[in-house]
C-alpha positions in Angstrom: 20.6 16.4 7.7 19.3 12.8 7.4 21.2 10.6 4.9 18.4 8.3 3.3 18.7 5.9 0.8 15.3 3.7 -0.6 16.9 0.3 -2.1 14.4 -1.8 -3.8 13.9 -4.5 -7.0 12.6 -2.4 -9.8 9.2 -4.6 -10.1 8.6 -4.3 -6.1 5.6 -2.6 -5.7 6.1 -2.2 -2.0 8.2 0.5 -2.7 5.9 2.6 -4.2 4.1 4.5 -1.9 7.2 5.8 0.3 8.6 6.7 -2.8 5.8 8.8 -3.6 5.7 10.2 0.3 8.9 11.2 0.1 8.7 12.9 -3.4 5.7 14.5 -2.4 7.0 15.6 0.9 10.3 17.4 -1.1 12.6 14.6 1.2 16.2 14.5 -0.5 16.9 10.9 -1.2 18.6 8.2 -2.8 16.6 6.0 -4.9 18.9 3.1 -5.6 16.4 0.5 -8.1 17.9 -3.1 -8.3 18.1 -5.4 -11.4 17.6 -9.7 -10.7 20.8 -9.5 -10.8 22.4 -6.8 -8.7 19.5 -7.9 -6.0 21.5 -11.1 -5.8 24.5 -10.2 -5.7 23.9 -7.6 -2.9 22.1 -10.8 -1.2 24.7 -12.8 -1.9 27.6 -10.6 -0.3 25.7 -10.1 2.6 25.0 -6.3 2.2 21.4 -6.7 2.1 18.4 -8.6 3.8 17.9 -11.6 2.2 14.1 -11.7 2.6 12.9 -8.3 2.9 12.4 -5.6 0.5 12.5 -2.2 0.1 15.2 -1.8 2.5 16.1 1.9 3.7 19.1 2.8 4.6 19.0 5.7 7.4 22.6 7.8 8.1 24.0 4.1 7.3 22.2 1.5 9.5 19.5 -0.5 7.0 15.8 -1.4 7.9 13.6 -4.1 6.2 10.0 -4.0 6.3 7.4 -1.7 3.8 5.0 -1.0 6.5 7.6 0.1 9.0 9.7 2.5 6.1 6.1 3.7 5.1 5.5 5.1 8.5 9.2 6.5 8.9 8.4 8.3 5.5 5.3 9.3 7.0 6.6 10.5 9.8 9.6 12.7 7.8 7.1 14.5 5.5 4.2 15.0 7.5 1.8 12.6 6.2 1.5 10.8 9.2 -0.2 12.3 12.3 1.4 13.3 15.1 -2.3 13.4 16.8 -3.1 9.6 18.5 -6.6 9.2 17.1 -5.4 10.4 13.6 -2.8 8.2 13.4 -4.9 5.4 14.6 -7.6 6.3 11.3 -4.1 5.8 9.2 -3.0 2.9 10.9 -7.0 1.5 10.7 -6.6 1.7 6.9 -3.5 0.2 6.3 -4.0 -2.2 8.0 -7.4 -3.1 6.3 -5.5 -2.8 2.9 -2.6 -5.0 4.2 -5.7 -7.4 5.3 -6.7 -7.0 1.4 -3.5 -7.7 -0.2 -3.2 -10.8 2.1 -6.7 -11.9 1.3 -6.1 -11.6 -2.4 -9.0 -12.8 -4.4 -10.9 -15.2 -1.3 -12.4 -11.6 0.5 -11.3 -9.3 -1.6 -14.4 -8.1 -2.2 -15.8 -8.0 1.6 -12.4 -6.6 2.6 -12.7 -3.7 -0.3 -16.4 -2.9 0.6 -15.3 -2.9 4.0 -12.6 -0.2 3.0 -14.9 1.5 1.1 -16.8 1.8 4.6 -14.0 2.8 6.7 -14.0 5.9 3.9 -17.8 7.2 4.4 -16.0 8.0 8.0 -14.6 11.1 6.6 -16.2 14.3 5.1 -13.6 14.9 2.4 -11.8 12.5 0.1 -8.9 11.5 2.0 -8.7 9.0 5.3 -8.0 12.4 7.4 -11.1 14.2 5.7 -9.0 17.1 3.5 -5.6 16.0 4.0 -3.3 14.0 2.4 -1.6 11.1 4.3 0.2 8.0 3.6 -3.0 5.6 3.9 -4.8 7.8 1.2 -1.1 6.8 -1.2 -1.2 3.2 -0.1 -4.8 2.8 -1.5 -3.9 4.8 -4.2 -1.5 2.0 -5.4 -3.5 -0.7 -3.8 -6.5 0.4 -6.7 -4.0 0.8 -9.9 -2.0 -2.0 -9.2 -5.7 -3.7 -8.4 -8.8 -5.0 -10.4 -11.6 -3.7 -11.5 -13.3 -7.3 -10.0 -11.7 -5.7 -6.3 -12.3 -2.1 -6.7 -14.7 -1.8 -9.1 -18.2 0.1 -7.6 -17.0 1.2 -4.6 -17.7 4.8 -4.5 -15.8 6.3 -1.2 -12.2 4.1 -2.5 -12.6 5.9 -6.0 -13.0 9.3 -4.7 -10.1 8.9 -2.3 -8.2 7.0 -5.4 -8.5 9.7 -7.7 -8.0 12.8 -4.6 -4.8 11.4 -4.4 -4.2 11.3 -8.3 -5.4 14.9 -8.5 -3.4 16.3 -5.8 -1.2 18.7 -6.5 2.0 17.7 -5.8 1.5 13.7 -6.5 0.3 15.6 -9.8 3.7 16.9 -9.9 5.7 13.6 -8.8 4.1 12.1 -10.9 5.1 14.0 -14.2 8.1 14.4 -13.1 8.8 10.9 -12.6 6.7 9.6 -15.9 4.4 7.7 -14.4 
């Protein structure tokens, strides 16, 4: 069995939605939130990277990088697809919303209805049609930790938004964790 352990400052968004893979795909972990001031100390003493965040640790050797850990989460639970053109739809979409959190307010707009596009793809709510994957979670946090000014009218992002809020077990993780 896999030793995993998800280290990340508690107001660190990028955490989120390999959080909520793992949850959702029933993945034992450790979920190790920093304080300011453990974060520095564990810079500090050399036990952690000292520009990238989350950080997950794997049977003891640590990777940086929230794409990268998102995928490997992925991966674990099923929510990435082994099938080439399905993972490319994933990658295609999380790559448009990395392109959106990069782009902030300039194209946030274009890049969101452009999103909202990439969406009309798809017969059911989610990036892969009727199942869940870990593009349909990162767009899930993408629109609450968003704006209304972003988000707001786009049709396609909404339905995927709240598929992934009505899903069963994020339903469940979600309870359970109180958020």
């Amino acid at each position: 069995m896999t030793n995993l352990k998800l280290t990340h400052h508690v107001g660190d968004t990028r955490a989120s939605a390999p959080l909520l893979a793992l949850r959702v795909g029933g993945v034992t972990f450790t979920d190790e939130h920093l304080t300011d001031a453990q974060l520095a100390a564990l810079r500090k003493g050399g036990d952690l990277s000292p520009c990238v965040q989350p950080q997950l640790t794997v049977d003891g050797r640590a990777f940086a990088g929230a794409d990268a850990i998102l995928r490997y989460c992925g991966n674990l639970t099923g929510l990435y697809p082994g099938d080439p053109a399905a993972a490319l739809a994933v990658d295609e979409m999380l790559c448009a919303l990395q392109d959106l959190h990069t782009a902030k307010n300039e194209a946030g707009p274009s890049t969101a209805a452009a999103i909202d596009t990439l969406l009309t793809v798809t017969p059911g709510p989610f990036v892969l049609a009727d199942g869940l994957s870990i593009a349909d979670i990162q767009l899930f946090f993408a629109v609450a930790e968003g704006s209304k000014d972003v988000f707001g009218g786009f049709k396609n992002i909404t339905r995927c938004s709240d598929a992934v809020e009505g899903h069963p077990k994020v339903k469940d993780v979600l309870q359970e964790t109180g958020k």
